[in-house]
C-alpha positions as a Markdown table, in Angstrom:
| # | Residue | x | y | z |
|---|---|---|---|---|
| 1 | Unk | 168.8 | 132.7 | 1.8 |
| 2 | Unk | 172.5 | 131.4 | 2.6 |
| 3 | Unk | 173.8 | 128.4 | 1.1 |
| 4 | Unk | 174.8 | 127.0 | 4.6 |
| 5 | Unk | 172.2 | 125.1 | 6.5 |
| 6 | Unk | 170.8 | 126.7 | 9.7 |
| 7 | Unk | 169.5 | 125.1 | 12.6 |
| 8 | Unk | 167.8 | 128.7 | 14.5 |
| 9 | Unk | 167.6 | 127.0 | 17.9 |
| 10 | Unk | 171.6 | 126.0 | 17.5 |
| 11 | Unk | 172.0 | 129.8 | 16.7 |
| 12 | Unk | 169.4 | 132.0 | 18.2 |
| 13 | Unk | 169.7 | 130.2 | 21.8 |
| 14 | Unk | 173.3 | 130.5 | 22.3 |
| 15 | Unk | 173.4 | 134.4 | 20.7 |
| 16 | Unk | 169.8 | 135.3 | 23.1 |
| 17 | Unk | 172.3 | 134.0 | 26.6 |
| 18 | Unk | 175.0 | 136.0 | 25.0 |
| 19 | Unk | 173.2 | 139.1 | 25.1 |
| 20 | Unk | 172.0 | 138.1 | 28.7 |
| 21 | Unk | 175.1 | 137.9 | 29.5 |
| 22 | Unk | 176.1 | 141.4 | 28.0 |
| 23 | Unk | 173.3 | 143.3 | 29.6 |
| 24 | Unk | 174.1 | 141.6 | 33.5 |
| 25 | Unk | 177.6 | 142.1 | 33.2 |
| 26 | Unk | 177.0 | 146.2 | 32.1 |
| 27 | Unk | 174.7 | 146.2 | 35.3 |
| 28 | Unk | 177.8 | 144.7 | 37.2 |
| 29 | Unk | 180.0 | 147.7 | 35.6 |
| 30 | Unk | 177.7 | 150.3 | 36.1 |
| 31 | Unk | 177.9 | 149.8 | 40.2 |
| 32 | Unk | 181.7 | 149.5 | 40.2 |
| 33 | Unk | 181.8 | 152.7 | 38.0 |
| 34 | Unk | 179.5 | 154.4 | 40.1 |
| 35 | Unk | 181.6 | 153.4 | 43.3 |
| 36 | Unk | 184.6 | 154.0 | 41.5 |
| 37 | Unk | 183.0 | 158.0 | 41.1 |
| 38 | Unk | 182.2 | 158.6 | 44.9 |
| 39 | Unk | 184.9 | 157.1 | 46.8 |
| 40 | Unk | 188.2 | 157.7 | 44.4 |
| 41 | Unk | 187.6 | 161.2 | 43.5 |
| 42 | Unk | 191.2 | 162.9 | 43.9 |
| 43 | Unk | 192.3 | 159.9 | 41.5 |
| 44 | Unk | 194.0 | 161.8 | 38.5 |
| 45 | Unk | 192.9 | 163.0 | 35.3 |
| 46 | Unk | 194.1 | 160.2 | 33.4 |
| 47 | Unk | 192.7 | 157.7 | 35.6 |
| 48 | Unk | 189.6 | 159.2 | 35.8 |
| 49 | Unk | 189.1 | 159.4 | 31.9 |
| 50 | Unk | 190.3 | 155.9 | 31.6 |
| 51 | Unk | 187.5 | 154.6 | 33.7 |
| 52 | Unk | 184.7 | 156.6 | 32.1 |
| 53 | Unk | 185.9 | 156.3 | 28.7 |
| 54 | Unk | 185.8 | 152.5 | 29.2 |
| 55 | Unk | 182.6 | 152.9 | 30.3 |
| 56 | Unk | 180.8 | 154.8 | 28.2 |
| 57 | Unk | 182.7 | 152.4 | 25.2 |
| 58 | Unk | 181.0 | 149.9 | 27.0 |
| 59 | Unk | 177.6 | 151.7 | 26.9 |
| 60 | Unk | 177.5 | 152.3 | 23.3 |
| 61 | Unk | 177.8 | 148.2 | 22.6 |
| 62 | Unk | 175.1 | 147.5 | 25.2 |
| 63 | Unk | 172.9 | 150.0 | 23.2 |
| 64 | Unk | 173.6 | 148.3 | 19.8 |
| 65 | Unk | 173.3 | 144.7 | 21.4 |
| 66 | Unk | 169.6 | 145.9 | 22.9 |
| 67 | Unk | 168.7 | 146.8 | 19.5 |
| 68 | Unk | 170.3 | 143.9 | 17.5 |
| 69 | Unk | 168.3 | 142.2 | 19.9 |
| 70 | Unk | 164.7 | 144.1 | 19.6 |
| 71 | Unk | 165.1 | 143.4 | 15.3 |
| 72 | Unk | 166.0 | 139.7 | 15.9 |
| 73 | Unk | 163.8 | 138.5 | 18.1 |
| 74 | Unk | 161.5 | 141.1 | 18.1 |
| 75 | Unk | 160.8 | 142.5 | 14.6 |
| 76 | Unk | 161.6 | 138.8 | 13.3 |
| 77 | Unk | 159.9 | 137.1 | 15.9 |
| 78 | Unk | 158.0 | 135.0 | 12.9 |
| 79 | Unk | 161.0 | 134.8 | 10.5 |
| 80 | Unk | 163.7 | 132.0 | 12.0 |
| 81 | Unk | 165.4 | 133.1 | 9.5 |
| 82 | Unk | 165.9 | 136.8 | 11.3 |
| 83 | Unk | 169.1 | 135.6 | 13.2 |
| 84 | Unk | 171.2 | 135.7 | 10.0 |
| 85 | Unk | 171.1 | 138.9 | 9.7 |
| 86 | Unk | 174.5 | 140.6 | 10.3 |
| 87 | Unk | 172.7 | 143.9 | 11.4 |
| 88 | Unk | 175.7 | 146.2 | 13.8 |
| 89 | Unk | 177.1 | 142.9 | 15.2 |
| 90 | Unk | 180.3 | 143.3 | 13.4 |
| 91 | Unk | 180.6 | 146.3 | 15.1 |
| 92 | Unk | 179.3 | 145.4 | 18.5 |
| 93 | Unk | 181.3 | 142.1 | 19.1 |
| 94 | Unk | 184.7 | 141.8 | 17.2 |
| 95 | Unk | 185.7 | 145.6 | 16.9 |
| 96 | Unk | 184.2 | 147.0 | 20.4 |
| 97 | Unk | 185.4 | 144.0 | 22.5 |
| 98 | Unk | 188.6 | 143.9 | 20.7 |
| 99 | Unk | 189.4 | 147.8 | 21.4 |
| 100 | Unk | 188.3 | 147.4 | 25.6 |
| 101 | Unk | 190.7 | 144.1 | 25.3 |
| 102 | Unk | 193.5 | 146.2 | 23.9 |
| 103 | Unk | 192.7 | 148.9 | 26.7 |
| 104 | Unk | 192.4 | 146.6 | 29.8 |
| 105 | Unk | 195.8 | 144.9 | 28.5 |
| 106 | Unk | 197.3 | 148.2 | 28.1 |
| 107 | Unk | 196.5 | 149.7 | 31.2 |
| 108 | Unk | 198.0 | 146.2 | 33.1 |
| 109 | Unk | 201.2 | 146.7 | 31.2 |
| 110 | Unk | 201.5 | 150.2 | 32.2 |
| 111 | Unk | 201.0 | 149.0 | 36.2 |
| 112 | Unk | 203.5 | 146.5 | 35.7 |
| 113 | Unk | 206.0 | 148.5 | 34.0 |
| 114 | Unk | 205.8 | 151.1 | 36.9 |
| 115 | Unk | 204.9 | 148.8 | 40.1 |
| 116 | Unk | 208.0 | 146.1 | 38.8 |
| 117 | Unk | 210.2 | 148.5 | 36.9 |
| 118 | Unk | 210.0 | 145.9 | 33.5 |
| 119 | Unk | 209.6 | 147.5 | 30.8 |
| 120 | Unk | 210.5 | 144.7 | 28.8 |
| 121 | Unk | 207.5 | 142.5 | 29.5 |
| 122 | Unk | 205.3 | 145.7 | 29.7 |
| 123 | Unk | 206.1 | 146.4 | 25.6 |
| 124 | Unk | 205.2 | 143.0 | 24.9 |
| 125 | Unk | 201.9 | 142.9 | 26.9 |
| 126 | Unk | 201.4 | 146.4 | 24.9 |
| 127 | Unk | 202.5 | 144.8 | 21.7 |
| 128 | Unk | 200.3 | 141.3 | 21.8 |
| 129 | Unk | 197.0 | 143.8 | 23.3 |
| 130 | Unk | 197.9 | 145.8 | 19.8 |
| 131 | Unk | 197.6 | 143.0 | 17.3 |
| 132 | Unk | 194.7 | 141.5 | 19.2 |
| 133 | Unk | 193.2 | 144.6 | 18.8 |
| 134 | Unk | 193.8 | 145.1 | 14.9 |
| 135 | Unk | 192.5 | 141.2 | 14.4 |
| 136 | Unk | 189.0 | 142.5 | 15.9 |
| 137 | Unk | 189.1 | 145.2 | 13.9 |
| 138 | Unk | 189.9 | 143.0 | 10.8 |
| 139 | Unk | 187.3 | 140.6 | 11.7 |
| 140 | Unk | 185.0 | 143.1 | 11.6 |
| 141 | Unk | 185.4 | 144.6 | 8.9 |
| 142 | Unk | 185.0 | 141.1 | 7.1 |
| 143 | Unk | 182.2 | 140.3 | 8.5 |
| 144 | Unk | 180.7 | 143.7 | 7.7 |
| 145 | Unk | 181.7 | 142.8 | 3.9 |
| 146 | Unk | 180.6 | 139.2 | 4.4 |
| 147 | Unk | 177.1 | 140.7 | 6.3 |
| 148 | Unk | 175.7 | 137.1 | 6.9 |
| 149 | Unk | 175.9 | 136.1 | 10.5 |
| 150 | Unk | 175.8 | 132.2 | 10.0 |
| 151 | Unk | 178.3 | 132.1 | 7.6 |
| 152 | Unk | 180.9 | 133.4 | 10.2 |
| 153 | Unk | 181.8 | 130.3 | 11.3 |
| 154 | Unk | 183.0 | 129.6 | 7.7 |
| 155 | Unk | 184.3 | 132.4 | 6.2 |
| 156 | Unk | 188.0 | 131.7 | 6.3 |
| 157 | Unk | 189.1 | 135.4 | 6.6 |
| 158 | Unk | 186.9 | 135.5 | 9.6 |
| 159 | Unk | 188.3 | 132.6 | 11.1 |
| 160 | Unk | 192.5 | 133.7 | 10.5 |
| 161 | Unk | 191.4 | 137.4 | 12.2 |
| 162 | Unk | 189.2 | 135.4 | 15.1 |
| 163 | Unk | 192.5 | 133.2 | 15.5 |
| 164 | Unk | 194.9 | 136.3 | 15.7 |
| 165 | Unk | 192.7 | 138.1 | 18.2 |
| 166 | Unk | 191.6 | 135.7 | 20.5 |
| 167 | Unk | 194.8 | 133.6 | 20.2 |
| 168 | Unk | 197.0 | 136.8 | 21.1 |
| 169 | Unk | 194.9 | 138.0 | 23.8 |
| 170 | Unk | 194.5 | 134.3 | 25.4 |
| 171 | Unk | 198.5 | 134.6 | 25.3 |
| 172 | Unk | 198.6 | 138.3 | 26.7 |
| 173 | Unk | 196.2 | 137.5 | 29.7 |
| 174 | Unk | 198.4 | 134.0 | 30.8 |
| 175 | Unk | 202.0 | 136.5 | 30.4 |
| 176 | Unk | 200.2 | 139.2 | 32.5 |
| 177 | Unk | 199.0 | 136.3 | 35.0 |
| 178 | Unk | 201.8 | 134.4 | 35.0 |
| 179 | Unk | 204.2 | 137.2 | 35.9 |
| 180 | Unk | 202.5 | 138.7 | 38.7 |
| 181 | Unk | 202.1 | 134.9 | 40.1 |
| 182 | Unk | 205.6 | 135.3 | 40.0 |
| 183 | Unk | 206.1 | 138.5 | 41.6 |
| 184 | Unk | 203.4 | 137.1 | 44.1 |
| 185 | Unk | 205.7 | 134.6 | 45.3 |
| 186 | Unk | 208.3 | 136.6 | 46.0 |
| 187 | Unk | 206.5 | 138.9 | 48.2 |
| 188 | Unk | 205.3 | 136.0 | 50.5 |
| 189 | Unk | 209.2 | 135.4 | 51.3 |
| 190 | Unk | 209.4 | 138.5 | 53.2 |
| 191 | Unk | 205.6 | 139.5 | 54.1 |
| 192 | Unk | 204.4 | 143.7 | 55.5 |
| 193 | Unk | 201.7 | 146.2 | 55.5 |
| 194 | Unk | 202.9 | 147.6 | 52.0 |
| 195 | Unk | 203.4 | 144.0 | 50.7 |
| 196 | Unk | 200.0 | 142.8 | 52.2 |
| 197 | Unk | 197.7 | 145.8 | 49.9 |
| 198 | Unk | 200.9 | 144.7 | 47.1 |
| 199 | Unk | 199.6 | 141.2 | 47.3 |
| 200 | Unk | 196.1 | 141.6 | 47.0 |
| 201 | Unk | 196.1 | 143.5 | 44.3 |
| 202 | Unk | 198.3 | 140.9 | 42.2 |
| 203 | Unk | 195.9 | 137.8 | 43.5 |
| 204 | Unk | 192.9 | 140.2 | 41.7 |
| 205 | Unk | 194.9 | 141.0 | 38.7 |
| 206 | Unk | 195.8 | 136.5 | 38.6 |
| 207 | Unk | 192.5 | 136.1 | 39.0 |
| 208 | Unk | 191.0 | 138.5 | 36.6 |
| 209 | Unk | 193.5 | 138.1 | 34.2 |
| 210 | Unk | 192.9 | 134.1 | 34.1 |
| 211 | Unk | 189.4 | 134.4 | 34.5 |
| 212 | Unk | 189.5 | 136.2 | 30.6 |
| 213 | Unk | 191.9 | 134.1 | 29.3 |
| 214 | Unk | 189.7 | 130.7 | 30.0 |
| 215 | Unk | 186.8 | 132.9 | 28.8 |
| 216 | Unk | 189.1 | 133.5 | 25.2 |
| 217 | Unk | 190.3 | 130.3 | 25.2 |
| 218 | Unk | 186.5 | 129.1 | 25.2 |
| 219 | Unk | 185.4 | 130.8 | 22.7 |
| 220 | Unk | 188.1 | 130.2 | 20.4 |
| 221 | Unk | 187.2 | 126.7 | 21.2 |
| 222 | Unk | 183.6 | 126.7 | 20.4 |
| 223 | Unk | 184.3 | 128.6 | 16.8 |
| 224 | Unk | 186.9 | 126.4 | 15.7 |
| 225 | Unk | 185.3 | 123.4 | 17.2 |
| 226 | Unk | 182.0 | 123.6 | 15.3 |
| 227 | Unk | 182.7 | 124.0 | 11.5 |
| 228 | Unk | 178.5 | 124.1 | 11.2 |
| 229 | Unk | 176.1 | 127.0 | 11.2 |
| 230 | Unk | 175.4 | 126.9 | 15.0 |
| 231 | Unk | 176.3 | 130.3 | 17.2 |
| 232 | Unk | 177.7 | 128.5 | 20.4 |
| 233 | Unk | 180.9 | 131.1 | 20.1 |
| 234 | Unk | 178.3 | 133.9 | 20.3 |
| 235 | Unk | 177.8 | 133.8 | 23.7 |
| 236 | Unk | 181.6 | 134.4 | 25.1 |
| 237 | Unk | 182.0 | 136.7 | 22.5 |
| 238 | Unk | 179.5 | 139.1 | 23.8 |
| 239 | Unk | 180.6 | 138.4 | 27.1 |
| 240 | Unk | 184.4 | 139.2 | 26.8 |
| 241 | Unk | 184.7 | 142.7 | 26.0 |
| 242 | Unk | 183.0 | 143.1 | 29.7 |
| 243 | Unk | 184.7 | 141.0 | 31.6 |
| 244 | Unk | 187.9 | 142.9 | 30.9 |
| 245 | Unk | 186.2 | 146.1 | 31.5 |
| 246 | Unk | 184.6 | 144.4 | 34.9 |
| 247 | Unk | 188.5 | 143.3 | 35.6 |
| 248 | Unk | 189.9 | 146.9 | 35.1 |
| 249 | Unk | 187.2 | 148.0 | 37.4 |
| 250 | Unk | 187.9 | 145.6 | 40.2 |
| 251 | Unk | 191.6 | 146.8 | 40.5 |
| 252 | Unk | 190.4 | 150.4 | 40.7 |
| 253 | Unk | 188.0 | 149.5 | 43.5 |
| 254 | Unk | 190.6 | 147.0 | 44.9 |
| 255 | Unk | 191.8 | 149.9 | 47.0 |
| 256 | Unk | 188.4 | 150.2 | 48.3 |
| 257 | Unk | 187.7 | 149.5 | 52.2 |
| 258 | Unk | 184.4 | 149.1 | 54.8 |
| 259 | Unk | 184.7 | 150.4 | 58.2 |
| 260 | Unk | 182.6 | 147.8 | 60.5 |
| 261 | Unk | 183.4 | 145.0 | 57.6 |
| 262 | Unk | 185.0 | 141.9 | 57.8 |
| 263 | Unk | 188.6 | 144.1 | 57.0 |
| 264 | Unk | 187.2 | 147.3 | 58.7 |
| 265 | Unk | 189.5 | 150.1 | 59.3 |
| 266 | Unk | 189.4 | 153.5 | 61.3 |
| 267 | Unk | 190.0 | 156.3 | 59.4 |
| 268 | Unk | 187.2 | 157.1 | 56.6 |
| 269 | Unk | 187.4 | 159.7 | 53.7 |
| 270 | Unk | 183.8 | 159.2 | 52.8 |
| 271 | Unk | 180.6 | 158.1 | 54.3 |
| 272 | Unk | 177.5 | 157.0 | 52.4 |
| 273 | Unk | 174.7 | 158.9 | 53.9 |
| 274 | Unk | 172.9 | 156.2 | 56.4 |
| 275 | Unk | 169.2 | 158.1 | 55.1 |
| 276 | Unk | 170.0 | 156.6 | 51.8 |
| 277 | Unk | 169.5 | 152.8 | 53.5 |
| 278 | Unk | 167.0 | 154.2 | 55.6 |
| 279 | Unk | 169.1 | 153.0 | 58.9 |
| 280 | Unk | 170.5 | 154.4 | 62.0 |
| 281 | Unk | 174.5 | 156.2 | 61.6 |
| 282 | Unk | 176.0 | 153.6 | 63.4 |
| 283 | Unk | 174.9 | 151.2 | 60.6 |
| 284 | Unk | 176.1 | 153.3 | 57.7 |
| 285 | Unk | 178.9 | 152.0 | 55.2 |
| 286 | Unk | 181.7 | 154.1 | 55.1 |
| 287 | Unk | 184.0 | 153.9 | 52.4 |
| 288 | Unk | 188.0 | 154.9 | 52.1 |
| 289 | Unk | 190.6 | 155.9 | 50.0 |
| 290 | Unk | 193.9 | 154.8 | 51.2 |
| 291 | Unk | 195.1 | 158.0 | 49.9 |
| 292 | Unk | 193.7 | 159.9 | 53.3 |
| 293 | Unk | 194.0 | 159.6 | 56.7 |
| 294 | Unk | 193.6 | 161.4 | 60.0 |
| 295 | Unk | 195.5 | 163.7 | 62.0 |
| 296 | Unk | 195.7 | 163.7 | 65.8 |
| 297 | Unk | 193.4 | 166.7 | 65.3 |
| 298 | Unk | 191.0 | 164.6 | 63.1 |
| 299 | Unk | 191.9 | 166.8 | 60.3 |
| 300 | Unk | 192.0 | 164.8 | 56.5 |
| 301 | Unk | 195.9 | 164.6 | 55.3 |
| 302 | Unk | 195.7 | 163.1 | 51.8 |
| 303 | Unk | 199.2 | 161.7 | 51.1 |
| 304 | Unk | 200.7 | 162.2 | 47.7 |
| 305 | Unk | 202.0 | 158.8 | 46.7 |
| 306 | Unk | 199.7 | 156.3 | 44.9 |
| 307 | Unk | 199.8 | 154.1 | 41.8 |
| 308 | Unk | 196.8 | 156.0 | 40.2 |
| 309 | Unk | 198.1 | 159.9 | 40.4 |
């Protein structure tokens, strides 16, 4: 039994909504992926394995959090004592979320070195995604040597690699935010079409990208905050790795529209079949890719210029 003194509802309550939180936000990802597969299609290959290697990333840590779950409070339903146990979590939480982080920050820095022409400030998102990567990967592997789950709140190897990752990646999602704020400012001096779908897409990557830096900077607040064996940092942390999966996704289906909908549109590349709803055709959801649109002859043209090919 560890040295440190455990309170299991301090620990197990916080780590149980973590994994709550894990599970609804791979449901969330699994219906943008699965919109993502039928209306982008002609995206390229890169693009396309990006997304589903994300994805199936994403699966593999839902699949170990389910059964770190089933032998904690399953299994050791009797023993309080069961939450200690390190079990695949140094896996599941520093060294998974860390490696989507690195991804998701990646793939940003690569849109705004080819959407702004900097590649300045897209080798330094690149460069802080890398070492908030490695510092996942080194807290894993010391809590893998360390294999005691309450004592990660004190181990101070644990806490220099949680510092390094979540502090760089907290600083990498305000730099990415920050400058497309920036370039969003700009664009509202001289306002058209092109600049319209240009702005919306930067208000989704400010939002998204502050939305995971608060979420970082929270739970680099709760572990440092609480020097005692409590799991209040658990929950973020099993939350983080897919919210910046759930961010890549929603610029992906940014480009996304719905004829009849609030911003409908005319021209359609794809129409969900109206049987599948079990309504009339002048009900059914129709969904486009701004990469097609219709001739006089109501023939498809797919144009040849997009961000994701």
């Amino acid at each position: 039994m560890s040295d440190v003194q455990m309170d299991p509802v301090s620990f197990s309550g916080p780590l149980l909504l973590g994994e709550f939180l894990n599970w609804a936000l791979f449901g969330i990802l699994s219906v943008q992926v699965y919109i993502y597969y039928i209306a982008f299609p002609r995206d390229n290959f890169g693009a396309q394995f990006l997304v589903y290697s994300v994805y199936a990333i994403e699966l593999c840590q839902t699949g170990i959090v389910a059964r770190d779950a089933v032998m904690t409070f399953g299994l050791g339903f009797t023993n309080p004592f069961a939450v200690q146990a390190m079990r695949l979590s140094w896996m599941s939480v520093p060294v998974i979320s860390g490696i989507v982080g690195c991804i998701v920050q990646v793939f940003y820095a690569c849109r705004i070195s080819l959407l702004f022409d900097s590649k300045f400030i897209g080798v330094i998102i690149g460069l802080l995604a890398i070492i908030q990567c490695a510092g996942g990967v080194a807290s894993g592997v010391f809590s893998y040597r360390l294999n005691d789950l309450i004592k990660v709140s004190s181990s101070h190897s644990i806490r220099i690699a949680q510092a390094v990752m979540n502090g760089t990646a907290t600083i990498c999602d305000i730099v990415i935010a920050g400058f497309m704020t920036y370039h969003l400012m700009l664009l509202r001096a001289e306002m058209n079409p092109k600049h319209a779908v240009f702005s919306k897409l930067l208000k989704l990557a400010i939002g998204t990208g502050g939305l995971t830096a608060m979420l970082a900077l929270l739970h680099i607040s709760l572990y440092f905050g609480y020097r005692g064996a409590n799991g209040y940092f658990m929950t973020p942390c099993l939350a983080i790795g897919k919210m910046y999966s759930n961010s890549m996704m929603m610029v992906f289906n940014s480009r996304l529209q719905i004829a009849g909908g609030r911003r409908g549109i005319d021209n359609t590349d794809l129409s969900l079949p109206s049987d599948m709803f079990n309504c009339p055709p002048s009900n059914s959801i129709n969904m486009v890719d701004p990469h097609v649109t219709l001739n006089e002859g109501g023939e498809k043209e797919y144009n040849t210029v997009s961000a994701y090919q």
